[in-house]
N, C-alpha and C positions, 0 to 999 in steps of 0.2 A: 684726572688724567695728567696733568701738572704739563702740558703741550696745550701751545697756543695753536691753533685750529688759524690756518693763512687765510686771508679773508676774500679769496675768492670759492672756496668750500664754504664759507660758514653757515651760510643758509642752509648749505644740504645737510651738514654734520649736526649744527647744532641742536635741530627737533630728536636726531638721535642718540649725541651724547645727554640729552635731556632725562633718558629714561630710566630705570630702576636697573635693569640689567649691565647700561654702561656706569652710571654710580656703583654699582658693586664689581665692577671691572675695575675702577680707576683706587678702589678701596683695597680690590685684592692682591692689585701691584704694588701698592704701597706697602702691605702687610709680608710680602714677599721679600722687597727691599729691605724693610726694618729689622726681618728674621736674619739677616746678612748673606740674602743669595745674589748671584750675580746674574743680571737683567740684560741683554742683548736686543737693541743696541742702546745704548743708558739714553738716561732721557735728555730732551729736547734737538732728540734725532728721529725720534718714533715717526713722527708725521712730515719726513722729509722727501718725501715722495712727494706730496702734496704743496710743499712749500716749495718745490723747485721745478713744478710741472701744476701751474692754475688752471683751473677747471675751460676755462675758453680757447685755453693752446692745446688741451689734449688731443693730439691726431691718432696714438696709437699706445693701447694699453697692453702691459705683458703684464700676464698674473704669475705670481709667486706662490710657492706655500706660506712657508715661516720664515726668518731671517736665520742667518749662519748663527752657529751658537758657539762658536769657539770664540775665544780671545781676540778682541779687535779685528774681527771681518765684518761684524753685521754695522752698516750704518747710516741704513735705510730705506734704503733703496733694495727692491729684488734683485737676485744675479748677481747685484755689485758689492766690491771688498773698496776699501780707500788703498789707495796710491800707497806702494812700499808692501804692500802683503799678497802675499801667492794666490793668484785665480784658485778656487777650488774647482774639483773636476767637473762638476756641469757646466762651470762660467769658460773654463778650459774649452769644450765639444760646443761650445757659442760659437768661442771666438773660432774653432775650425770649419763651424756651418759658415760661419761670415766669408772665411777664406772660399769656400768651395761655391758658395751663392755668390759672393761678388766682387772673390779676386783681389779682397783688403788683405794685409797683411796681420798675423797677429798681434795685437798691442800690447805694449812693454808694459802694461799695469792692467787691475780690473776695474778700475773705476766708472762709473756708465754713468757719472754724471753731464758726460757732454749730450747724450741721449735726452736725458731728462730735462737740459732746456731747451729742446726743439719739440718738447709736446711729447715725449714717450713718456708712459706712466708709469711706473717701475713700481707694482703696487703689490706687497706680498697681502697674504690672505691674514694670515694672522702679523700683527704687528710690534711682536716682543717673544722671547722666546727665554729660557734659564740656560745658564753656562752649560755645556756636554750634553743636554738632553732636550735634542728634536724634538719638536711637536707637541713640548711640553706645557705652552699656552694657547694651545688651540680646544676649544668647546666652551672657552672664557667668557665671550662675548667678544671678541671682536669681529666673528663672522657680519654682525649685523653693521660695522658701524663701514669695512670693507665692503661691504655688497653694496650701500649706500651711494660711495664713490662710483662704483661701477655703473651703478642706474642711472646715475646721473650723469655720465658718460651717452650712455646708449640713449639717453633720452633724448639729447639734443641732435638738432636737426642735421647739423656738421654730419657727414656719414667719413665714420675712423675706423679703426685696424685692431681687432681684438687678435693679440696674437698666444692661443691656449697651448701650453704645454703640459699633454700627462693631462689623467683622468681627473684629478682635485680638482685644474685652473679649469676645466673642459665642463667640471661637477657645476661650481660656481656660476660662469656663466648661461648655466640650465636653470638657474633660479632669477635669469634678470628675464622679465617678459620682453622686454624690448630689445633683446639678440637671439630672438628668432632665426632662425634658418630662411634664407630668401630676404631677411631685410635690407636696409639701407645700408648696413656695415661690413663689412669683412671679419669672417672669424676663420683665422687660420688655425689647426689643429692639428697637432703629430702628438708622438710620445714626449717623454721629458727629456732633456739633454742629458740625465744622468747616466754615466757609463754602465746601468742597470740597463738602460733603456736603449740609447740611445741609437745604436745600429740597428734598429728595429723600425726607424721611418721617422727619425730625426735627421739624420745626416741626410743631404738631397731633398730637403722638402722646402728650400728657397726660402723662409721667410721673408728676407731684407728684401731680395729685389721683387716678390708679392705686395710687398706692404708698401713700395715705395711707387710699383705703378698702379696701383688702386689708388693711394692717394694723389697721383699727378692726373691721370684720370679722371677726378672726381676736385681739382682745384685747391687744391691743398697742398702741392708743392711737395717735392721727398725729403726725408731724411737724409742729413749724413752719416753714415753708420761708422764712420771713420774715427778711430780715436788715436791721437798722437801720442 
């Protein structure tokens, strides 16, 4: 995998980067690199989700598909681009749900790492993706090693904020048995913010301020969704 695993996952990750299917994940990446294609987000970004959101602070997971595959957006983190590069248009219809749920202003960059150190999880499904073509490392195995995280999310006793966008992250969390419908957690679910989508019951379905009194609610304190 050539990613150091942060050591508050390691327990949960390492029984399944153990297995045959992630060694031949971590082989095929390599074999991919060394063809000379180009890997989004390069490595020792891949599991920055994880390293900037520890498994004990997570209050609220948003699942992703893949990362952005163009040129310097993907890098890491779901939804989010680094500072200096153009929201693309899902991260765009966020940040206007944000305005219309809670009255923030649009922020000057898409960076979502101030999210990720107050316990949001920014965790895409698949965690590497090739230059221009979507979707293109997803069936690799990294479904297994992403569901993992998530289980281990839902399993703790903490009750958090799964917040599903679109039928994939809504797919996903139908394979954790412990985000049941009725449990101790919150699973918010609309369509996907994508301008495919998203005037279909993304816009008006409040995530931020859902997520934020279920967790005051429930002792856990809100988010700031505020980014400067």
């Amino acid at each position: 995998m050539a990613e150091t695993i942060p050591e508050s996952w390691a327990e949960v990750l390492e029984p399944v980067l153990a297995t045959p299917e992630a060694r031949r994940l971590g082989g095929w990446l390599r074999a991919e690199e060394e063809a000379g294609k180009a890997i989004y987000p390069p490595r020792g970004c891949r599991l920055k989700a994880l390293e900037l959101t520890p498994l004990d602070s997570v209050r609220v997971v948003i699942l992703g598909q893949d990362p952005y595959h163009g040129p310097g957006q993907a890098h890491g983190l779901c939804f989010s681009v680094p500072e200096g590069v153009p929201p693309p248009p899902s991260l765009v219809n966020v940040f206007k749900e944000l305005h219309g749920d809670l009255g923030l202003p649009r922020p000057a960059h898409g960076n979502l790492e101030h999210w990720a150190r107050q316990g949001v999880l920014l965790l895409n499904n698949t965690l590497t993706v090739q230059q221009g073509q979507a979707g293109s490392h997803a069936g690799k195995g990294w479904d297994a090693i992403t569901d993992a995280c998530v289980a281990a999310v839902a399993e703790r006793a903490e009750p958090s904020v799964f917040v599903l966008w679109g039928s994939h992250a809504q797919g996903k969390a139908a394979r954790i048995p412990a985000l049941r419908e009725g449990g101790r957690h919150l699973l918010l679910k609309s369509v996907h913010p994508s301008p495919l989508s998203a005037h279909r019951g993304f816009f008006g379905s409040q995530p931020f301020s859902k997520a934020n009194a279920f967790l005051e609610a429930n002792g856990r304190g809100s988010v700031d969704w505020s980014l400067a």
